[in-house]
C-alpha positions in Angstrom: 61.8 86.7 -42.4 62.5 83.4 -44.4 61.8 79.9 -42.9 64.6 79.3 -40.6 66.1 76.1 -39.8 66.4 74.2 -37.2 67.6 76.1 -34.3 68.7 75.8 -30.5 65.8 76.8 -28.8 63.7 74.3 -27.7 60.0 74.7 -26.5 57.7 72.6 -24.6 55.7 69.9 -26.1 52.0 71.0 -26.1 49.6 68.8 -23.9 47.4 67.1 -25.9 44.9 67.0 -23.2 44.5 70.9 -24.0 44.5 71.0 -28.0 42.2 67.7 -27.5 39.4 70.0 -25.6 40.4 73.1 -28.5 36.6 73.4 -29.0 35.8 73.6 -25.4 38.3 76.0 -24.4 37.0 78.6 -27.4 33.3 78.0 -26.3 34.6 79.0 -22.7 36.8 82.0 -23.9 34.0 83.4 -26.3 31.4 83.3 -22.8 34.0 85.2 -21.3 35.1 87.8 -23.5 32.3 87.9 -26.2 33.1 85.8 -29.8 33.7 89.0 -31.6 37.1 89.1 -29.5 37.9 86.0 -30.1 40.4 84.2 -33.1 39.9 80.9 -33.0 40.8 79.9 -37.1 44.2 78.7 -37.6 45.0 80.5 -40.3 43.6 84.1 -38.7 46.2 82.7 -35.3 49.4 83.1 -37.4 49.2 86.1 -37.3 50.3 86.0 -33.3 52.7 82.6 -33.9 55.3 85.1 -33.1 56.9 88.6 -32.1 59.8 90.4 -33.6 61.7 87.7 -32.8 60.8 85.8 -36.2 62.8 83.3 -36.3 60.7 81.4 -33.9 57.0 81.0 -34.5 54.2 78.7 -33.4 50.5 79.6 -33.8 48.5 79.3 -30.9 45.2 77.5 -29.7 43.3 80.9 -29.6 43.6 84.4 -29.5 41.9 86.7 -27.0 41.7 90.4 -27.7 39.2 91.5 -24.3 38.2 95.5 -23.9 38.0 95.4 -20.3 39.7 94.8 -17.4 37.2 92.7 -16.2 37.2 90.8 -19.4 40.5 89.4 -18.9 39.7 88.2 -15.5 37.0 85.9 -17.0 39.1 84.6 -19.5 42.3 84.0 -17.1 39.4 82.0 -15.2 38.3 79.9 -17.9 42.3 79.0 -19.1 43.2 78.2 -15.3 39.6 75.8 -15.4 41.6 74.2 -18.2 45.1 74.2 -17.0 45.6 76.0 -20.8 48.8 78.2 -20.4 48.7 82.3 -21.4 50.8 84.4 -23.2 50.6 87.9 -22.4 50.8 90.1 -25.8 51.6 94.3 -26.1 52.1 95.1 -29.7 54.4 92.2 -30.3 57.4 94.0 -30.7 59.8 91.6 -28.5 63.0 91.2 -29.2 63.6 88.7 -27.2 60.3 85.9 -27.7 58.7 87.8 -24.9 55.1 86.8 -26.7 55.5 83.6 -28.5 52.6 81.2 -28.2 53.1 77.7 -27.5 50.7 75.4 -29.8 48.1 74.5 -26.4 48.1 78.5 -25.3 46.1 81.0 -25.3 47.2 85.0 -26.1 45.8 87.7 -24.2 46.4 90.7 -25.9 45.8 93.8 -24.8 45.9 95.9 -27.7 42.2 97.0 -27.7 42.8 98.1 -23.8 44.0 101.8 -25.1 42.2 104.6 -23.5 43.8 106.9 -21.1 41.9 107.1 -18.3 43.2 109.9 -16.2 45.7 113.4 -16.8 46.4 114.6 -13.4 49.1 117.4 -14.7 49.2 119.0 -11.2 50.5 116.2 -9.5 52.2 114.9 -13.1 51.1 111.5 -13.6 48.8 109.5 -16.1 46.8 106.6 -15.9 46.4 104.7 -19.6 45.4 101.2 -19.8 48.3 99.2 -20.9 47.6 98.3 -24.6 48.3 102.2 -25.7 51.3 102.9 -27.5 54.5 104.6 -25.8 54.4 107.3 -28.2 50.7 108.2 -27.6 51.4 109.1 -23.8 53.7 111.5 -24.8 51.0 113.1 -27.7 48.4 112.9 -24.8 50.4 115.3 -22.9 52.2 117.3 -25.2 50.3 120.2 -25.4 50.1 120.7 -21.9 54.3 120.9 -21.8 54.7 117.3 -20.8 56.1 113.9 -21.8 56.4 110.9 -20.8 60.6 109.9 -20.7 60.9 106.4 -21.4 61.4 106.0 -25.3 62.1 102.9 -26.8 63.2 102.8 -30.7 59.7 101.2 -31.2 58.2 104.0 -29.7 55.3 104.3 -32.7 54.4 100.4 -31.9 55.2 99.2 -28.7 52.8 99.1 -25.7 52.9 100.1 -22.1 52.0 96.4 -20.9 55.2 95.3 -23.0 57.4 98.2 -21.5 56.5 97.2 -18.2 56.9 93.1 -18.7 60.4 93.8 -20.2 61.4 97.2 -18.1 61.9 98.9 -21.4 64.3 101.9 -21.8 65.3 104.1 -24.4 67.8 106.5 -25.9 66.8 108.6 -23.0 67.0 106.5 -20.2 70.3 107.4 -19.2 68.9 110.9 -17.7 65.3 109.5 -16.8 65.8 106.1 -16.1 63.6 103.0 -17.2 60.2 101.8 -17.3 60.6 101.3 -13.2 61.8 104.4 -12.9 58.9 105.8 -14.3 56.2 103.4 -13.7 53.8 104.7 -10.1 51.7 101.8 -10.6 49.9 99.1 -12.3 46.4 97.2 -11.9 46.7 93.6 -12.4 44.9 90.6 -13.2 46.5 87.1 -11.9 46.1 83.9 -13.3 43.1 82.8 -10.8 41.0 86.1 -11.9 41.5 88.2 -9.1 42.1 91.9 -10.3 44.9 93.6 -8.2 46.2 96.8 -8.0 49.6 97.9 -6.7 51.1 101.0 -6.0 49.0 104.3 -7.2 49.4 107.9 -7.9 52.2 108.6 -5.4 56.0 108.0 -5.4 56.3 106.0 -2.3 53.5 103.2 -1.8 53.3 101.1 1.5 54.6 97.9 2.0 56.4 95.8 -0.1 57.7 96.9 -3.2 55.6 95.1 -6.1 56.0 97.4 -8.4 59.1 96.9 -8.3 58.6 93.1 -8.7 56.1 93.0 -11.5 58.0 95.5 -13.7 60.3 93.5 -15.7 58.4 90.3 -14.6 57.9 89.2 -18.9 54.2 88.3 -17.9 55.3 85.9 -15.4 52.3 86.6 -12.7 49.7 88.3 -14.6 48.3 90.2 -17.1 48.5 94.1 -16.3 45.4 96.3 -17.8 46.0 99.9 -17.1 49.4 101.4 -15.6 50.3 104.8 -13.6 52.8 106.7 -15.0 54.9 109.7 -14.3 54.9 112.7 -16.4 57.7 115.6 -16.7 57.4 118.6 -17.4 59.2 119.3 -21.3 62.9 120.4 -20.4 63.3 123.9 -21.8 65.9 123.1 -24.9 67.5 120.2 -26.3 70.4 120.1 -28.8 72.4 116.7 -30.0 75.8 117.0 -31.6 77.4 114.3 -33.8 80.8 113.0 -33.5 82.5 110.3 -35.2 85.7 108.3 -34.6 88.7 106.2 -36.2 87.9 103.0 -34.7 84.9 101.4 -32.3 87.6 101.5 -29.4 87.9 104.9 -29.4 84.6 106.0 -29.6 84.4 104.1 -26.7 86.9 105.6 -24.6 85.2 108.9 -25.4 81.9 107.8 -23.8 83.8 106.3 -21.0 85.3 109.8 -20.4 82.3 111.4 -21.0 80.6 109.7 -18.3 83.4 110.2 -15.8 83.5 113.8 -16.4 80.2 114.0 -14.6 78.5 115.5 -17.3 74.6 114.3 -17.4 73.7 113.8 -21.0 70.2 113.1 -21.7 70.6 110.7 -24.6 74.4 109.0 -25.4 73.7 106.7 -28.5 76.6 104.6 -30.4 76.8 103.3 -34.1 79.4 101.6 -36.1 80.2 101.8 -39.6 77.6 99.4 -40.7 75.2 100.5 -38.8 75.6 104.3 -39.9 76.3 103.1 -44.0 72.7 101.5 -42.9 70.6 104.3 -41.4 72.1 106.9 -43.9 71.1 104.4 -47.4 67.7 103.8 -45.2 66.7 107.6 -43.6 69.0 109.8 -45.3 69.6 111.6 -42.5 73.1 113.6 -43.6 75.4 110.6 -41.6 79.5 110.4 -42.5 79.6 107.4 -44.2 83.5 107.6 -43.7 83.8 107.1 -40.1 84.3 103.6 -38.3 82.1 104.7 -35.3 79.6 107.9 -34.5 78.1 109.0 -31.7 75.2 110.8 -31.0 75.1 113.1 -27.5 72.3 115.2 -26.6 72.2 117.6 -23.6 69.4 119.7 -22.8 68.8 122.8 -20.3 69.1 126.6 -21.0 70.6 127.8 -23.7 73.4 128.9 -21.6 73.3 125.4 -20.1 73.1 123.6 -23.4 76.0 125.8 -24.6 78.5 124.5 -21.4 77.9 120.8 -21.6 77.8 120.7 -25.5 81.4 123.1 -24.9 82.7 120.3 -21.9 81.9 117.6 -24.3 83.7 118.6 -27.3 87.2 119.1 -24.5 86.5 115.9 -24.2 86.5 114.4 -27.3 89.0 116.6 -28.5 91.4 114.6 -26.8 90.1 111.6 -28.7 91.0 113.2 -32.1 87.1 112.9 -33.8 87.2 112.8 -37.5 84.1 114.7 -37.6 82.1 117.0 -34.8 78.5 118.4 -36.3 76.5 120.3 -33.5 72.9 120.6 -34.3 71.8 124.1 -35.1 68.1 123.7 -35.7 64.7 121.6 -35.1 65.0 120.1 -38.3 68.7 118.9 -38.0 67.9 117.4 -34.2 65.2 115.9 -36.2 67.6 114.3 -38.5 70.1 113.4 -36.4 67.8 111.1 -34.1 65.8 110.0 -37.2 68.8 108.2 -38.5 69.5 106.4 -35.5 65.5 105.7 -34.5 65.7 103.7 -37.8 68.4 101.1 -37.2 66.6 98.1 -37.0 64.3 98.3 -39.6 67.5 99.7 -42.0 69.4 96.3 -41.2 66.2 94.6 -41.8 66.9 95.6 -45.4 70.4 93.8 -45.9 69.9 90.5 -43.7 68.3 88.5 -41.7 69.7 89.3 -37.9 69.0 88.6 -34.5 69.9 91.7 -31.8 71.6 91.2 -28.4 70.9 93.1 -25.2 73.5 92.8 -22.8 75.0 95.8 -19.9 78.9 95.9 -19.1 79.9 98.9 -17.2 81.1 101.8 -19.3 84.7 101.6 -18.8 84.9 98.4 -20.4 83.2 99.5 -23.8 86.6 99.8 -25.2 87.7 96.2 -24.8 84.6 94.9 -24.9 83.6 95.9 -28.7 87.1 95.0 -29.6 86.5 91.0 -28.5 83.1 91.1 -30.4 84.9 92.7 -33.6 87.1 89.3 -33.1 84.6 87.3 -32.0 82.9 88.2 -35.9 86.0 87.2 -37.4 85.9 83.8 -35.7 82.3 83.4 -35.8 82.3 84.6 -39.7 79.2 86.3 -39.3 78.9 90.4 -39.7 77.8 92.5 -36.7 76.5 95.9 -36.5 76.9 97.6 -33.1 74.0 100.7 -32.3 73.2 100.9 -28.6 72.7 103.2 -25.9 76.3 103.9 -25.0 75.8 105.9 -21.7 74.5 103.2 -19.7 76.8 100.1 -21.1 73.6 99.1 -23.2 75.0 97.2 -26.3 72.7 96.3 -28.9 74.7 94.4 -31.7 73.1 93.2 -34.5 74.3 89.7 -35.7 73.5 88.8 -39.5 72.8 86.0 -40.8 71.5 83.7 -43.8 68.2 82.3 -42.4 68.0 80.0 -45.3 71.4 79.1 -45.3 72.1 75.3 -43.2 73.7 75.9 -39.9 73.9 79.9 -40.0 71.3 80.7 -37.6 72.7 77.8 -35.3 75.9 80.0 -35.5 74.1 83.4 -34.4 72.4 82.0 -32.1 76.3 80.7 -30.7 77.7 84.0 -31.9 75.1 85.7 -29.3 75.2 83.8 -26.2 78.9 84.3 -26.3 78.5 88.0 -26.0 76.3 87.8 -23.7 78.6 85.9 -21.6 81.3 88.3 -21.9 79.1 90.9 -20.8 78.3 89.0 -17.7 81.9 88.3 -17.4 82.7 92.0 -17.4 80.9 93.2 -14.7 77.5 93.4 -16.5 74.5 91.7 -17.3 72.6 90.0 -19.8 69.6 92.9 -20.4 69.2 95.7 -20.0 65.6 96.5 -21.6 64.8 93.3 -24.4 64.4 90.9 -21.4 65.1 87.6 -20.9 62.0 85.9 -22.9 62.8 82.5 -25.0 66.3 84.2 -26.4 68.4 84.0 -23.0 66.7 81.8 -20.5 69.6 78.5 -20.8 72.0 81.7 -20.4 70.2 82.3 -17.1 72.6 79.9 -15.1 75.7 81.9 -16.4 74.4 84.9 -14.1 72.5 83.5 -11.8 73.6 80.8 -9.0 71.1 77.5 -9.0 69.9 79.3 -4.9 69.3 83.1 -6.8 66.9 81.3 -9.6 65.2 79.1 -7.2 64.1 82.0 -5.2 63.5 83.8 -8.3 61.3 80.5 -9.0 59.6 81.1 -5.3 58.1 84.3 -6.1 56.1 83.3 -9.5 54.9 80.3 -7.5 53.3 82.8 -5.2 51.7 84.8 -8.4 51.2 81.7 -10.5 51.7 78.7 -8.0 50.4 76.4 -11.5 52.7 78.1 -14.0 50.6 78.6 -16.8 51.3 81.8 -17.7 54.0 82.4 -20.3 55.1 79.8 -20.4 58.6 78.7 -21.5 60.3 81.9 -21.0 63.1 83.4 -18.7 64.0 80.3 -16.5 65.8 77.1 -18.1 63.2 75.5 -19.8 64.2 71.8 -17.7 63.8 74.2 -14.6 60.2 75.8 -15.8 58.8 72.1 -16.5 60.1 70.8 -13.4 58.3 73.6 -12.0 55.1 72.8 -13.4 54.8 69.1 -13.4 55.9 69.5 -9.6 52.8 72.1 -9.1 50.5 71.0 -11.6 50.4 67.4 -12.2 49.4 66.5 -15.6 45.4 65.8 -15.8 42.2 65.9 -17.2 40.4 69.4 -17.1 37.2 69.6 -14.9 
């Protein structure tokens, strides 16, 4: 992406008693996790100054890449020793600036930590550490009839300790749920070293939910290594069909009726025009090109079963007068259908820059809800294309922008945090699986009472009572230095 300019998103000034001691700190983090893991050249850092959230960047002091578990711990150790602050790195595939450095931090990533440790198919879980991709769970168990459900669009890149900082989701979460959902447990290194694990191989753990706590956390009170997940078995058939509509409202209402018909789907994904002109010139993937909205609704079961929801779901939209219905008749069409709409983001990538929301309303509100933004675009004068995953309220839209033109990425940024609002204002929320990271943390206090995010506060001082790691993210950023200079005075390391 372009140089953008300046924007509304502020980040902390770096302490200069950190960068001042740079040469120390990479001594200390080299003892800990061995040199040859260590990137301490500017010009090798930028390649971590940010996620895919690119219109922010900032290189970092250093860049830690441990192997072990017990690596990490001796690194968190020596960055506590020097009150430098951590930034917990996946893949880097953030949407919301889950993983970008400030210029006196450090970034643990974990993407060397990819082994899976454990296939217990019998009592269906696996154990992986944390830096393997989503996608390879699911390939470690395929051929045993298994997969793993969560399923992010960036599936092929992202990484389990991501998933489980932002509570990732997927086209198929509305059958199977999230990452928390699907996450047994996790082991976990906090900022003073100590290695923890919580929860295990077992649906119901003892004692206080922290699983619960931690997934969804952004990196807020550690570093997590290796993760316990739950396996299912592979449902017996699946089969999408592909409708599209006259208008974004009425697409809508179809979904909404959908989902109060009580019919399960496993997958219920939305696109606009744009968005499907965008995936079909990208993938090629057979979309109408003449439609103002599609959707994308995939059932599985028996045959017999597949056959009576597809047949229920067709009544349905009937009534909404679909310009076009295509039920999927083979592999290689399914594969088609979902290749076109796995591709959104990079096929927008290709026209402009654009930043993505991730806000939840409740489904019966989709109608009125995509009208506003549509108005909201004339106002703001800025294109939008809507792809999200429509059964659960999950909107994605995609806001485009000039990021070398003066003033337009100011606009976005404005353009966004009113939708966002208007999802809160709805009944919903402001994520649903992109997190809160740099992108909605001032938006925080539209949702949230001051009492709800000072207990919210409470529980990372109990993880991170010196708030060093990630910094800057999810709380207001005046609320996260108060925080810190009220925990951790400023001083001179040890």
């Amino acid at each position: 992406m372009p140089a953008a300019a300046a924007t509304l998103i502020e980040m902390p000034r770096p302490d200069a008693t950190v960068i001042a001691r740079r040469a120390e700190i990479v001594a200390a983090l080299e003892a800990a996790a061995g040199a040859e893991n260590v990137i301490s050249q500017p010009a090798e850092t930028l390649a971590y100054e940010c996620d895919a959230l690119a219109a922010y960047r900032c290189p970092p002091l250093a860049v830690v890449l441990p192997r072990t578990t017990e690596q990490v711990s001796a690194v968190l150790k020596a960055c506590r020793r020097f009150a430098v602050p951590v930034v917990p790195r996946g893949s880097g595939t953030s949407l919301a600036g889950g993983a970008l450095p400030t210029a006196d931090s450090v970034v643990v990533g974990v993407s060397r930590l990819n082994r899976v440790l454990e296939i217990d198919l019998a009592n269906r879980f696996i154990r992986v550490e944390a830096g393997i991709t989503n996608l390879a769970v699911s390939e470690a168990v395929a051929d045993d009839g298994f997969f793993y459900a969560p399923d992010p669009s960036s599936q092929l890149a992202c990484a389990i300790a991501g998933n489980v900082a932002m509570n990732s989701g997927g086209a198929h979460c509305l059958k199977y749920g999230v990452t928390t959902n699907n996450l047994l447990g996790v082991r976990m290194v906090l900022m003073n070293g100590d290695i923890v694990e919580l929860g295990g191989p077992h649906l119901d753990p003892a004692g206080y939910d922290l699983i619960g706590v931690v997934c969804g956390s952004e990196g807020q009170f550690g570093v997590v290594t290796e993760a316990v997940l739950r396996i299912l078995p592979k449902p017996e058939g699946a089969r999408p069909i592909l409708m599209g509509f006259a208008s974004n409202a009425i697409a809508g209402a179809c979904v909404a009726d959908i989902v109060k018909s009580g019919v399960l789907p496993v997958a219920m994904e939305f696109m606009d025009r744009p968005a499907v002109i965008a995936c079909e010139n990208f993938a090629h993937a057979g979309y109408p090109t003449d439609v103002a909205a599609l959707l994308i609704v995939e059932v599985e079961g028996s045959p017999a079963e597949i056959d009576e929801q597809l047949a229920r779901i067709r009544e349905i939209a009937a009534r909404h007068e679909p310009q076009i219905v295509r039920e999927s008749r083979s592999a290689v069409q399914s594969d088609l259908i979902w290749k076109g709409r796995k591709a959104a983001f990079g096929a927008m990538g290709q026209l402009a820059d654009y930043m993505c929301m991730d806000g939840v309303i409740p489904t019966s509100r989709l109608p009125g809800v995509l009208a506003r933004v549509d108005e909201m675009s004339a106002e703001y004068g800025l294109k939008v294309a809507n792809v999200f995953h429509a059964g659960d309220g999950n909107l994605h839209p995609l806001i485009l922008y000039d990021a070398n033109k003066p003033g337009d990425q100011e606009k976005c940024e404005a353009f966004g945090a009113d939708i966002l609002r208007l999802c809160v204002e709805v009944g919903g929320c402001l994520t649903g699986e992109h997190g809160v990271g740099i992108e909605k943390r001032e938006l925080m206090v539209h949702q949230y009472s001051p009492a709800d995010l000072e207990y919210q506060m409470r529980v990372k001082d109990v993880f991170d009572p010196d708030w060093l790691l990630n910094p800057a993210k999810v709380f207001p950023i005046a609320a996260s230095h108060a925080r810190r200079t009220r925990n951790h005075p400023p001083q001179a390391a040890p």
